[in-house]
C-alpha positions, 0 to 999 in steps of 0.5 A: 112823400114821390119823385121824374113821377114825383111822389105826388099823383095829383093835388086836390083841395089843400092841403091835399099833398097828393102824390104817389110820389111821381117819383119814388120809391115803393113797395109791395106785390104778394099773395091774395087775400092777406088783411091787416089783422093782429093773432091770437094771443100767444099765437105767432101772427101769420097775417099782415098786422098793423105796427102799433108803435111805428104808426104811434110814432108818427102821431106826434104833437111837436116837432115834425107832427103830419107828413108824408114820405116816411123814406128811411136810412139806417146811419151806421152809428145805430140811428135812423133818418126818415124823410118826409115831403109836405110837412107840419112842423109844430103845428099841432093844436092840442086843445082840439087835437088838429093842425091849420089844413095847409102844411108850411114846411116842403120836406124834413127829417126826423131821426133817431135811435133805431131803439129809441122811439121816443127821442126823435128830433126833427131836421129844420133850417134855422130861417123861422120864416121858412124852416124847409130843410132841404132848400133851393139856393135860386131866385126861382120858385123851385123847393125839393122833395127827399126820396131815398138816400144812403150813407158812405163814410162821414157823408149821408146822400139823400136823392132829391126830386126838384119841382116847380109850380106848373103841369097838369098837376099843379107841379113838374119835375125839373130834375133831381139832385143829391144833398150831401150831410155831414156825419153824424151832425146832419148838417147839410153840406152842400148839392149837387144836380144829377144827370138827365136820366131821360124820365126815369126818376132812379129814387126808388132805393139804394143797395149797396153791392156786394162788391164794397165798391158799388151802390145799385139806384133803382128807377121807376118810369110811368107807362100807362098805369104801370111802372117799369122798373130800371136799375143803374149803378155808381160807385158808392165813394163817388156818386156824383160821378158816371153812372152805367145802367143794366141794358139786359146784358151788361151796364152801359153808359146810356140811359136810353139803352136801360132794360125793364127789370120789373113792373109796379102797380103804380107809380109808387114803388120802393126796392130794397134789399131783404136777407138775400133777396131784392124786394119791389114794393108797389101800392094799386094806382090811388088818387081820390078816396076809396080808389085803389086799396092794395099793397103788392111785393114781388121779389128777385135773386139778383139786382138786375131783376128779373122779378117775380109777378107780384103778390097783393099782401095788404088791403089798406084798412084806414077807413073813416066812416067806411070809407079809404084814404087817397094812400101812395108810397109803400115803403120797406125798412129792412133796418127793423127787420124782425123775423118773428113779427115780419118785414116793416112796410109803411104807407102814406093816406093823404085825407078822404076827399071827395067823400069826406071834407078834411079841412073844416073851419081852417084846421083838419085832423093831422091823422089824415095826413100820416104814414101808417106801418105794418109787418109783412111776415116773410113766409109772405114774401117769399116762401123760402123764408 
């Protein structure tokens, strides 16, 4: 998955889907030194461990099977809604155990019981030609990329970045747009555009307020390698109205007044709410293999920042022949929050080029192109905890 800096960075050879999701949503900045490794047994693990079953959950051969993204929203019948960008949807070969090195579908969904691993079913349209679930009604050559969404009532918002081929990069953002899902069919209701936020792309979490009136949208927008951080709000019964953003101060109407509350490592960034702390997660600028390698969190107390410096938690630890993945979207879940294994996290690795070919012969191994999880123990986030 990425979204004004969208979720991707940068495209390389396909199907390289190369985001850092120029946009959205991610997380991490914590303490030095913490690599990905299991306890001994019958010993509580006090490292960043890998989470065998939300990585082997996405090692699927039917239905959605490689992607990235991997955004979560917790639905209030006790199911979850994950969303990803450039997607492969029944693709998967199990002869050879690969997928055609070009994905088909530009988002989709999967969900879930929060419970239940294995009764996911994957959100498609119903166009055979064209099974893109998220869908630009226009002649021009637009498609969008889900970032984060939240659900009131009978209807689930999912917060999309709308691109069209161009820029530097192969694409540009043109603007973003909530979809509207009706509840629980999933079935998509309808869109509608959001205001100019002035290249702050505001899809980097949602939380609700305190208040039951509010929802908080936190923004991201790139300067130099970093990206500072905004917050803005909206009335959860009625996102498609006004929206005020914190000037430091108090909220104002004008995006140009909106304050930096905090800074990522890089465009990827994801902020959620943990118990009762506000949580930025953010991954080290990576656009080619054996680039940047870190997850990082920081933490505030209020919504309006400030947060702390932040804390590096994890060395991504996905070699191939001893070498890194291009990796971006560090993503929280506060929905599978345990408190002995830690704080969910997943990531997205988009192949080994250049140091490794992908695609060999027409087809590459989908596990290039999948999101790993991992637990952050919450001592590691914030001492308190």
């Amino acid at each position: 998955m990425t979204f004004g800096k969208l979720y991707k960075m940068g495209i390389t050879t396909p199907p390289i889907d190369a985001r850092a999701w120029l946009v959205v949503s991610l997380i991490t900045l914590w303490v030095s030194g913490a690599t990905g490794s299991g306890a001994e047994p019958g010993k509580p693990r006090e490292q960043v461990h890998k989470d065998a079953a939300l990585t082997e959950f996405f090692r699927r051969t039917n239905g959605w099977v490689a992607g990235d993204g991997a955004m979560s929203i917790p639905l209030s019948d006790g199911r979850v809604l994950w969303l990803f960008g450039d997607s492969f949807v029944d693709t998967f070969d199990a002869k050879t155990g690969t997928v055609p090195c070009l994905f088909q579908v530009r988002n989709t969904a999967l969900v879930h019981p929060k419970s239940d691993l294995r009764s996911a079913r994957t959100l498609v349209h119903s166009n055979a030609s064209n099974r893109t679930f998220f869908r630009y009604a226009g002649r021009e050559p637009f498609w969008y990329w889900p970032v984060n969404g939240f659900q009131e009532g009978h209807t689930v918002y999912v917060y999309l970045t709308k691109l069209k081929p161009g820029g530097g990069l192969g694409f540009k953002t043109v603007g973003h747009a909530w979809a509207r899902l009706r509840f629980p069919e999933l079935s998509i209701e309808g869109y509608d555009p959001l205001p100019d936020f002035k290249g702050i792309d505001f899809g980097c979490g949602f939380v609700k307020d305190n208040d039951g009136v509010h929802a908080h949208a936190f923004g991201s927008k790139l300067v130099g390698l970093e990206s500072w951080v905004y917050v803005a709000r909206f009335k959860t019964a009625d996102p498609r109205g006004d929206w005020t953003y914190w000037d430091g101060n108090s909220w104002v109407e004008a995006v140009t007044k909106a304050a930096v509350i905090g800074r990522g490592a890089a465009p990827s960034l994801h902020v959620c709410k943990v118990k009762n702390k506000y949580v930025l997660t953010s991954a080290e600028l990576s656009v080619r293999c054996d680039h940047g390698k870190e997850i990082y969190v920081s933490t505030s107390e209020q919504p309006t920042g400030p947060f702390s410096r932040r804390k590096k938690v994890f060395t991504v630890d996905d070699t191939v022949q001893g070498h890194h993945p291009f990796f971006y979207l560090p993503v929280a879940h506060p929905e599978f929050l345990d408190e002995k294994a830690g704080l969910l996290v997943t990531y997205s690795i988009n192949g080994y080029e250049p140091c490794l070919t992908n695609c060999v012969k027409g087809r590459m191994n989908p596990d290039y192109y999948r999101p790993k999880a991992i637990r952050v123990p919450l001592a590691m986030i914030d001492p308190e905890w």
